[in-house]
N, C-alpha and C positions, 0 to 999 in steps of 0.2 A: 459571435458569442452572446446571443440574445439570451441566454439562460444562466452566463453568468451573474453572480451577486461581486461587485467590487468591495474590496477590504477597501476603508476610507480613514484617514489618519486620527477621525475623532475616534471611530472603533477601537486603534488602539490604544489611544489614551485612555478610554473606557477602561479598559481590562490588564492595564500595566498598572502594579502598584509601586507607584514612585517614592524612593527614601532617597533622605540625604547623605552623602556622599557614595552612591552606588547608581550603574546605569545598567538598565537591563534592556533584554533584545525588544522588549517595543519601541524603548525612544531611540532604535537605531534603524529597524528594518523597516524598506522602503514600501513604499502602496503607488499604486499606478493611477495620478489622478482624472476624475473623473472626463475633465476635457481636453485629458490625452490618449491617442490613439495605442494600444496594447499590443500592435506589433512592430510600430516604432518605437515605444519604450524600450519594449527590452532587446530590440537589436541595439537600441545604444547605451544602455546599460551595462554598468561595468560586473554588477554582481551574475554570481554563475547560477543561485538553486532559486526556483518558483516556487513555494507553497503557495499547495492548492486543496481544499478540502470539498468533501463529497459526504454530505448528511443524509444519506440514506440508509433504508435496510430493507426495502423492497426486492431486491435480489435473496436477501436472507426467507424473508417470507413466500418465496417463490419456492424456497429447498425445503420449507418445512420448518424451517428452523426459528428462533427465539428472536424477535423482533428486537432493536436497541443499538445497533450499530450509528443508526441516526445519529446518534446526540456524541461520538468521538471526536468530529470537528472543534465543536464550542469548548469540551474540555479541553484538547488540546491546545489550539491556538490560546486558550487565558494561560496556559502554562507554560507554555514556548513564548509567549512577551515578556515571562518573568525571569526566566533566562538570566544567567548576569552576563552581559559586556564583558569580557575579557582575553587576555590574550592567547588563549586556548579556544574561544571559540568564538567567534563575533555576529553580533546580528544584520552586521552593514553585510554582511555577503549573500542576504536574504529581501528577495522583492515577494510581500504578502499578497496576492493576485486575489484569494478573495474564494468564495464556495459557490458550487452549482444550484442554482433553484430549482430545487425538487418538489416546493412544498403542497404547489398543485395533486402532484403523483402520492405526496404522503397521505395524501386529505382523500383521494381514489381507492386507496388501499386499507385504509384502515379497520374497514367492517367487509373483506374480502376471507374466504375461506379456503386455506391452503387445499379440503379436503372435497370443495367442490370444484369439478374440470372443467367449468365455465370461468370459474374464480382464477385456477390454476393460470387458464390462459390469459387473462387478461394481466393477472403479475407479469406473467414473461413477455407480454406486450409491450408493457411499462419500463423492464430492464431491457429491452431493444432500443427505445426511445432514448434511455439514459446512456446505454454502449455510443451512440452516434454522440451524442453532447459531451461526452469523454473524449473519445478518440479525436474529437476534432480539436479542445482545446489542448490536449497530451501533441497531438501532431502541429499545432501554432508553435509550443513553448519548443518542444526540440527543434524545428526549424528556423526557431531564432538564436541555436545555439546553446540554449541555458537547460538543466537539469532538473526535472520536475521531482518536488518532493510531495506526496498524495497521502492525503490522509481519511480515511473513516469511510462508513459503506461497508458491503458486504463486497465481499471477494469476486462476486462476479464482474466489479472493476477494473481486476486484471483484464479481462477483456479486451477494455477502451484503452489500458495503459499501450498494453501491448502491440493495440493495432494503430494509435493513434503515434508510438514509438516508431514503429515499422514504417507508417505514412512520413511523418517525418526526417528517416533515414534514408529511405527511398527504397528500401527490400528488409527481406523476414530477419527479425532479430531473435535473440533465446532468451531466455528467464531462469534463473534461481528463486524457487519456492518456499522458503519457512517452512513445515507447515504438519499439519496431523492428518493430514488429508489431499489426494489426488487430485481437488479440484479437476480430473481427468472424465466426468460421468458422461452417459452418452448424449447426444443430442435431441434432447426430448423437448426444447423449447428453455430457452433461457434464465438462467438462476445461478446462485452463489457457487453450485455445484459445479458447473461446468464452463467455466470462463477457458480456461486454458484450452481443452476441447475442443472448441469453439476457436480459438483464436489457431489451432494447429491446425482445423480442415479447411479454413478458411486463407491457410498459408501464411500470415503474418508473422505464428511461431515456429522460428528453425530448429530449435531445439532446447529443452526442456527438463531438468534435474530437483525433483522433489528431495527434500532435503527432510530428514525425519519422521517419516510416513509411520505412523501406528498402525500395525499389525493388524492389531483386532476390529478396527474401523474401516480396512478396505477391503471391501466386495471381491470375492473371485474373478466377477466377469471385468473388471479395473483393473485387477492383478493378470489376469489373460489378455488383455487389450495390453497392457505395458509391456507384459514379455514379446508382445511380436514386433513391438517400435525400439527394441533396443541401443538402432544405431542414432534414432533422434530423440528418446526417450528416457531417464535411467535415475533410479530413486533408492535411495537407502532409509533402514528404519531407524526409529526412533531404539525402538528392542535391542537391535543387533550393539547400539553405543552404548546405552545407558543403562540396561537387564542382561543382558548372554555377556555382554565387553568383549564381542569377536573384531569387533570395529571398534576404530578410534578416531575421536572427534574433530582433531585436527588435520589427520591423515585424511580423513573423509570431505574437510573441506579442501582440500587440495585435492583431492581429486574429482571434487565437483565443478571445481575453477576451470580444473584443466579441459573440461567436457566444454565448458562455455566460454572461454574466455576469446576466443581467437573472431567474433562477434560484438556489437552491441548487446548487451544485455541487462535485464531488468532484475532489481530484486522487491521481488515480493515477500510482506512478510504477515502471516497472519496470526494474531495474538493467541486464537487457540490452542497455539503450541506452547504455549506457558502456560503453569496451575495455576489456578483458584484466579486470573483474570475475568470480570465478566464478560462474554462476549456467546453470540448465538449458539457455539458446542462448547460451552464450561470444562476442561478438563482438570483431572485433582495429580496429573503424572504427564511430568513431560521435561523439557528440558529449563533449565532456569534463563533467570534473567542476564546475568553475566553471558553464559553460554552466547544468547539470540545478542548480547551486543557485541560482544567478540565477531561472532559471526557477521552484522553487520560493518563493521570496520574491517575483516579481512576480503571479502567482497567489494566492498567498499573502494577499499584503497586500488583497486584494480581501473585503469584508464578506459575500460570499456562500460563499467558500472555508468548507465545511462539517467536511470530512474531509481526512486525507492517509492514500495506502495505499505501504510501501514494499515493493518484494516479487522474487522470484527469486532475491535473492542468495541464495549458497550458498558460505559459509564451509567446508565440511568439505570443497567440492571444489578449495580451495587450497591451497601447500604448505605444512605444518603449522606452519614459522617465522612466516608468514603470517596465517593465518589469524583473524587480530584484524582484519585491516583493513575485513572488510566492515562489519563491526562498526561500528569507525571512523567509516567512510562513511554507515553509515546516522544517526548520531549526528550528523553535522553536519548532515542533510536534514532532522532530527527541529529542531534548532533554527535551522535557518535558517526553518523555516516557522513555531515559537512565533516569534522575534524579527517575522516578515512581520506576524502576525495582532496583535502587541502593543505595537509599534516607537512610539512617541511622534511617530513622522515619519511614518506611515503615508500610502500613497496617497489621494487620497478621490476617489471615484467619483461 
């Protein structure tokens, strides 16, 4: 793990703001000090979830899309140390593992041109390099057991989650997608657009349920490529729930469980599907916030829910008064899926 950055206990101090008589999730959740080894740790580590953040958007910049996913890490994690300690959700069930250095890659890309095909390639060169430093540290943490929670980056992280999950379980796992988009594109060389893709020709995903796909956003030849995988394959819209009301929202998540559940499986979740979020595709219609945290606690609470990936948000493309909330946001997803996976009421399937 040469490329990971460790979270270090002074870090969280940095960014926990401590009052009296209140304990929040920094001065609870655990860091993996530096001269101990990371895969004896957390085999003997009693806590079950990893947070791990991934500060990139070089995959976003590969699809064309709006740079800024980068900077959801940093808000996050200041947000999730402020957390309060309590008996609904505790920060002691949390080891901070720490973010990937990208910054080399960030500094390669910055004056790169989506629209030149010398530039094109060497992005997707860039998100190949970062698929391998994913999937390897995704495939350490589940083989010790413990539940990685993934924050920031552009969606072509699904990739690494999925394949480094699969490595870890020892065969193909499936995913549930959030999401406004098929992340399904063909394999033109790697970007935000085609993690999932990518991770199903390559075998790692057994099967695959886009959850609220937008109509007017996906391509024919995506909508024809999906109709002939239907038995590994199978996505409902955003339209059919929340415009036509031919579909209902809870029905539909039961019956995306039921496609997936009988596996390991990942939830993916990508902010795009909520309005006025900033993140690479901005949307102004889609499902709310409640809705995407529902969703994650019924997922969630399922014993095969392996991973959670939160991703696209992008903080630094909001106005600066602002710009905590995605933070914010991801902090409540981060625990409403610990409360899903720990809840004394849990579902049981």
């Amino acid at each position: 793990m040469e490329k990971l950055i460790r979270f270090s206990a002074s870090d969280l101090s940095k960014i926990t703001n401590h009052r009296s008589g209140e304990v929040k999730f920094g001065e609870k959740m655990l860091i993996i000090p530096l001269e101990q080894n990371i895969v004896t740790f957390l085999n003997n580590c009693e806590q079950e979830f990893v947070l791990f953040g991934i500060p990139e958007d070089i995959g976003v910049r590969a699809n064309y899309g709006r740079p800024g996913a980068s900077s959801a890490w940093d808000s996050a994690i200041k947000s999730i140390a402020n957390i309060q300690h309590n008996r609904f959700c505790k920060g002691s069930q949390i080891v901070v593992l720490g973010h990937l250095d990208v910054a080399e890659e960030m500094e390669l890309v910055k004056d790169l041109n989506f629209n030149i095909t010398e530039d094109r390639k060497k992005l997707s060169d860039l998100v190949v390099q970062i698929d391998k430093e994913v999937s390897h540290i995704i495939a350490t943490i589940v083989k010790c057991g413990k539940i990685p929670i993934v924050i920031g980056g552009g969606h072509n992280n699904a990739y690494g989650n999925i394949k480094g999950m699969a490595l870890g379980k020892g065969k193909p796992v499936n995913a549930i997608n959030f999401d406004a988009h098929s992340d399904f594109r063909i394999l033109e060389g790697r970007h935000s657009g085609n993690g999932f893709s990518y991770a199903f020709e390559e075998g790692f995903l057994k099967k695959y349920f886009i959850f609220g796909l937008h109509q007017s956003y996906t391509s024919k030849s995506v909508l024809d490529k999906l109709k002939t995988l239907k038995e590994r394959v199978l996505y409902n819209t955003y339209d059919s729930m929340k415009i036509k009301m031919t579909k209902d929202f809870n029905a539909e998540m039961d019956f995306a469980l039921d496609f997936i559940k009988n596996d390991y499986f990942g939830i993916e979740i990508d902010l795009d599907s909520i309005p006025n979020i900033p993140c690479s595709a901005m949307t102004i219609s889609g499902f709310s916030v409640e809705e995407l945290r529902q969703f994650i606690y019924f997922f969630g609470s399922h014993q095969n829910a392996s991973y959670i990936h939160i991703c696209e948000g992008a903080p630094s493309l909001d106005h600066d008064k602002n710009n905590h909330l995605v933070g914010k946001l991801i902090g409540y997803l981060v625990t409403d899926f610990i409360k899903a996976k720990t809840d004394i009421n849990l579902i049981k399937y």
